[in-house]
N, C-alpha and C positions, 0 to 999 in steps of 0.2 A: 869687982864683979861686973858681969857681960851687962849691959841695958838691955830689956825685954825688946826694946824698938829702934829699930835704925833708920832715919830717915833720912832720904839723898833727896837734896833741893841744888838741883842744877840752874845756872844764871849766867847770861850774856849780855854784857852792856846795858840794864836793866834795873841801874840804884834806885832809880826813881818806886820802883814797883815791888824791888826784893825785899825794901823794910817791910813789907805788909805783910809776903808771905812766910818772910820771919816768923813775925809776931802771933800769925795766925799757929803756926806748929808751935811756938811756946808758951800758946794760950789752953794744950793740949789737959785733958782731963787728966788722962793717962801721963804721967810727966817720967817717969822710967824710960829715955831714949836718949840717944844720939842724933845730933842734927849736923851732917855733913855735907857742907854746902861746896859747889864746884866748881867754881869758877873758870868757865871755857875761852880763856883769853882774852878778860876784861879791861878793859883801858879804860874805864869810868873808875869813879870813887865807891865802887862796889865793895872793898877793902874797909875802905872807911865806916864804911853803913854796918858793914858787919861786926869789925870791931866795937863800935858804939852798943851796942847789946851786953855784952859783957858777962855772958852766961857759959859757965863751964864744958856745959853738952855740946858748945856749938864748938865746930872744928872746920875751918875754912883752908880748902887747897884751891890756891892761886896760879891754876896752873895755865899752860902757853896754849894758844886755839889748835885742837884738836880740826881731823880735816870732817868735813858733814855739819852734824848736827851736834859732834864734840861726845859721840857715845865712846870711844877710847880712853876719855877724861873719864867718864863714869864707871869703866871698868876699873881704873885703877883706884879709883875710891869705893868701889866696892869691894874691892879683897883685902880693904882694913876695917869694911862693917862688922861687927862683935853682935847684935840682936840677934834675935829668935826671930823675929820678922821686920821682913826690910820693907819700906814704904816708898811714893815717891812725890813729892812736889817742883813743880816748875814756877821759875821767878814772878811768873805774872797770873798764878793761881790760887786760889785760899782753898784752906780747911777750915770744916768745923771743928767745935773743940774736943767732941767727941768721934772724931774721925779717927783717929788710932785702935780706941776701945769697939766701935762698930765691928770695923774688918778685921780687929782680932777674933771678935766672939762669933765673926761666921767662921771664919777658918778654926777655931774651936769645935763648933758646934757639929761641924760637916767633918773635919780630919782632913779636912780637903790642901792642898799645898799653893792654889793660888787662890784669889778672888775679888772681886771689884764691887764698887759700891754704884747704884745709877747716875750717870752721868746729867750733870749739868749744865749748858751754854749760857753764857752769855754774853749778850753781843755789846757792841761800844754803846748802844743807845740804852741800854737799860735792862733789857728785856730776856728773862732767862725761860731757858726750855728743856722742857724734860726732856729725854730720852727714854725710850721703853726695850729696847734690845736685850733681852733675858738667853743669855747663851745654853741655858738650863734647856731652852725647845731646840730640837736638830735642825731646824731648817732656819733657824738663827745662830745658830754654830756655824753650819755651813757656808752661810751667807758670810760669815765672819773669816771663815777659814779662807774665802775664795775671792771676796768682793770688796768689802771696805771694815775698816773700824771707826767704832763709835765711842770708843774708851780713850780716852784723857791719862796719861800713866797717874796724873795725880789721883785717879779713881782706885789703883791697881797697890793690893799690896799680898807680896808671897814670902810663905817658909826660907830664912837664909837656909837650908838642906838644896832649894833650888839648884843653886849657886856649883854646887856639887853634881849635883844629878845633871843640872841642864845646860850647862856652860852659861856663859854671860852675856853683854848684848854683843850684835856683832858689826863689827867698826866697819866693815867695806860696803853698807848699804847707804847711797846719800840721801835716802829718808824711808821715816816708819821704820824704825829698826827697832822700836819699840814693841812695834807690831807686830814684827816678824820674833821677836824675842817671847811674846806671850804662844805666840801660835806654836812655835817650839816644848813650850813647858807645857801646853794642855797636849798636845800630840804624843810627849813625850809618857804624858799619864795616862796614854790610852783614851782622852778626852773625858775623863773619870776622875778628875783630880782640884775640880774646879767648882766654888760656889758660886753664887748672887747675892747680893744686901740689897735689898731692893730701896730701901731708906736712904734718900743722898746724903752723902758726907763731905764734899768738896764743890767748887763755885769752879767751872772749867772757863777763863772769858778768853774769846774770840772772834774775831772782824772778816773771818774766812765768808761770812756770807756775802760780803760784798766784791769780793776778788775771786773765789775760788769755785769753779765748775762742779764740784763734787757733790755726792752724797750726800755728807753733812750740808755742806753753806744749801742746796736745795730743801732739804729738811726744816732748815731755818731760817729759811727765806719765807716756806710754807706755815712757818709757825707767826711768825714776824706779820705776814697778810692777814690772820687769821685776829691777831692784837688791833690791829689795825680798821675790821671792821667789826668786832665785839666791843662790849660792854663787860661781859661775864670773867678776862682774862684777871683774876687776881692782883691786885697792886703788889705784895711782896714780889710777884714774879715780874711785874714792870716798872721800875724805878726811875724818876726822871732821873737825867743826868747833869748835872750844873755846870755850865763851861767854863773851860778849864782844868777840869777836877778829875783825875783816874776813873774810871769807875772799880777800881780795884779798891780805891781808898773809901769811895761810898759804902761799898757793901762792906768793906772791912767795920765799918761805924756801926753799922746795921749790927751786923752779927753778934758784937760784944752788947746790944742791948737785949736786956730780958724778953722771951716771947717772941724773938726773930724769927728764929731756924725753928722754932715749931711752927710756929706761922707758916713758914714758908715750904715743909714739909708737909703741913696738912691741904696746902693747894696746889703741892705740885699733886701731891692724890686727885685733890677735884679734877685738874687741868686733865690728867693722865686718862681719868673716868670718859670727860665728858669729849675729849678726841674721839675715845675709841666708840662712845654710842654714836657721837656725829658721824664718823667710819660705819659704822653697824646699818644706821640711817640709812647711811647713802649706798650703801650694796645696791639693793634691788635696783633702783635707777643706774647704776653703772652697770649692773649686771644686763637690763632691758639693752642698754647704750650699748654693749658688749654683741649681744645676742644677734639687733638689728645689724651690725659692722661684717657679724660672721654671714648671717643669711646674706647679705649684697656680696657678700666676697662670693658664699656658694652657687648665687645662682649666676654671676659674671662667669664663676670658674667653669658649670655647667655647661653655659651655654659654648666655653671654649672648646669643652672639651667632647659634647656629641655636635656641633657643627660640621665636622669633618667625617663623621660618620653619616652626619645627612646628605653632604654631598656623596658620598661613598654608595648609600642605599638611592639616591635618584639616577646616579650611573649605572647601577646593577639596573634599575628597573627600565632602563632606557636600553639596554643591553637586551634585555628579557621578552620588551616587546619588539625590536628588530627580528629578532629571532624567529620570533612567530607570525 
């Protein structure tokens, strides 16, 4: 019989990191799934790591580097997915254990065909950040349709019906083809076919803050500043890091202890709160900042723009008395 869950955990040169996210999908509450792991050209003992597990649901294709980001290997492991719903993790991400059971019961709850759970960063030093992007408002849809994503695939899981309906990811983009795969299936449902989980279910880790110009790494750069002169940022969400040590493999520790993930669910709520009042806060003053910027613009542009009509009326009036 089909498994309820198919889960594509894709991996490159990455043994060091893959056992964790292993472990973390077959730490899963929900244990009805498939764990299809894809190996985009691995020359490490990636093989070996996965062998050593020794669990019937896992099925590893060891196949040759696809050209990009290896989204060609993930098609052809996706049209021997058997679930009702396909999931996805990457080598250097974790799940909770109830992350299967979450994003199934939105996509229940709503009939909806895809849907994601909130997104969480975290960076090499420790420090994890929400994200609040709710594609549910339109002008976060839009922003999303048009500008950047915020979604991690590990946060993303949709109806195998997709798969039919929407085609699969597409190989000739050399990145975010991920992105471009999701904007396909909401577009394709009218933009009506899509939920929110707003409770996290996966740990997204990333070092893009320190290399990458974008959206994201500015986001969390601004959260990172923000740790950095508070007291109030929650310890679950800032973890030292011990060197030498993944931080994949810390939180992995973390999680299988009792009282983590709720823990750390209940302050990414605080954090999420107390942003958005320090945001509320600070309106009026950027608003005043705002206000002042516009009136020196108006009255520069003013005075651009009757100068020429001053000199225009002293000509007339120098004309008018010759005249007489």
């Amino acid at each position: 019989m089909a498994p309820r869950f198919s889960v594509l955990l894709t991996t490159h040169n990455r043994a060091n990191l893959l056992r964790y996210a292993i472990s973390s999908v077959l730490s899963q509450t929900e244990g009805d799934f498939e764990l299809l792991i894809v190996g985009d050209g691995c020359t490490d003992n990636s093989s070996a790591i996965v062998a050593a597990f020794n669990d019937s649901r896992i099925r590893w294709f060891d196949l040759p580097k696809a050209p990009y980001f290896g989204y060609a290997n993930r098609n052809v492991v996706l049209r021997q997915a058997s679930g009702e719903y396909i999931a996805f993790v990457t080598d250097d991400d974790l799940v909770f254990p109830d992350h299967l059971a979450l994003l199934a019961a939105t996509l229940d709850k709503s009939g909806t065909e895809w849907a994601y759970s909130r997104p969480l960063y975290v960076t090499a030093d420790g420090v994890v950040v929400p994200f609040a992007n709710n594609l549910l408002n339109s002008d976060d849809l839009e922003m999303f349709f048009t500008l950047w994503n915020h979604i991690p695939s590990t946060c993303v899981m949709y109806r195998r019906s997709c798969l039919d309906k929407y085609g699969y990811f597409p190989e000739d983009v050399p990145a975010s083809a991920d992105w471009k795969y999701w904007i396909r299936i909401i577009e394709g449902g009218n933009r009506n076919n899509f939920d929110y989980c707003a409770t996290p279910s996966a740990l997204h880790f990333t070092a893009i803050w320190r290399t990458t110009p974008d959206k994201q790494a500015n986001e969390v750069t601004a959260a990172r500043e923000i740790v950095a002169k508070s007291s109030w940022w929650p310890g679950s969400l800032n973890v030292p890091m011990p060197s030498g040590i993944a931080e994949q493999e810390v939180f992995y520790e973390l999680i299988q202890r009792d009282g983590f993930v709720d823990q750390l669910r209940n302050d990414v709520v605080r954090v999420v709160e107390r942003l958005a009042w320090m945001q509320l806060s600070d309106t009026p003053k950027r608003l005043k900042t705002l206000q002042n910027q516009l009136d020196a613009v108006h009255a520069s542009t003013s005075w651009k723009l009757t100068a020429p009509f001053r000199t225009a009326r002293a000509a007339l009036s120098r004309s008018s008395e010759q005249k007489l």
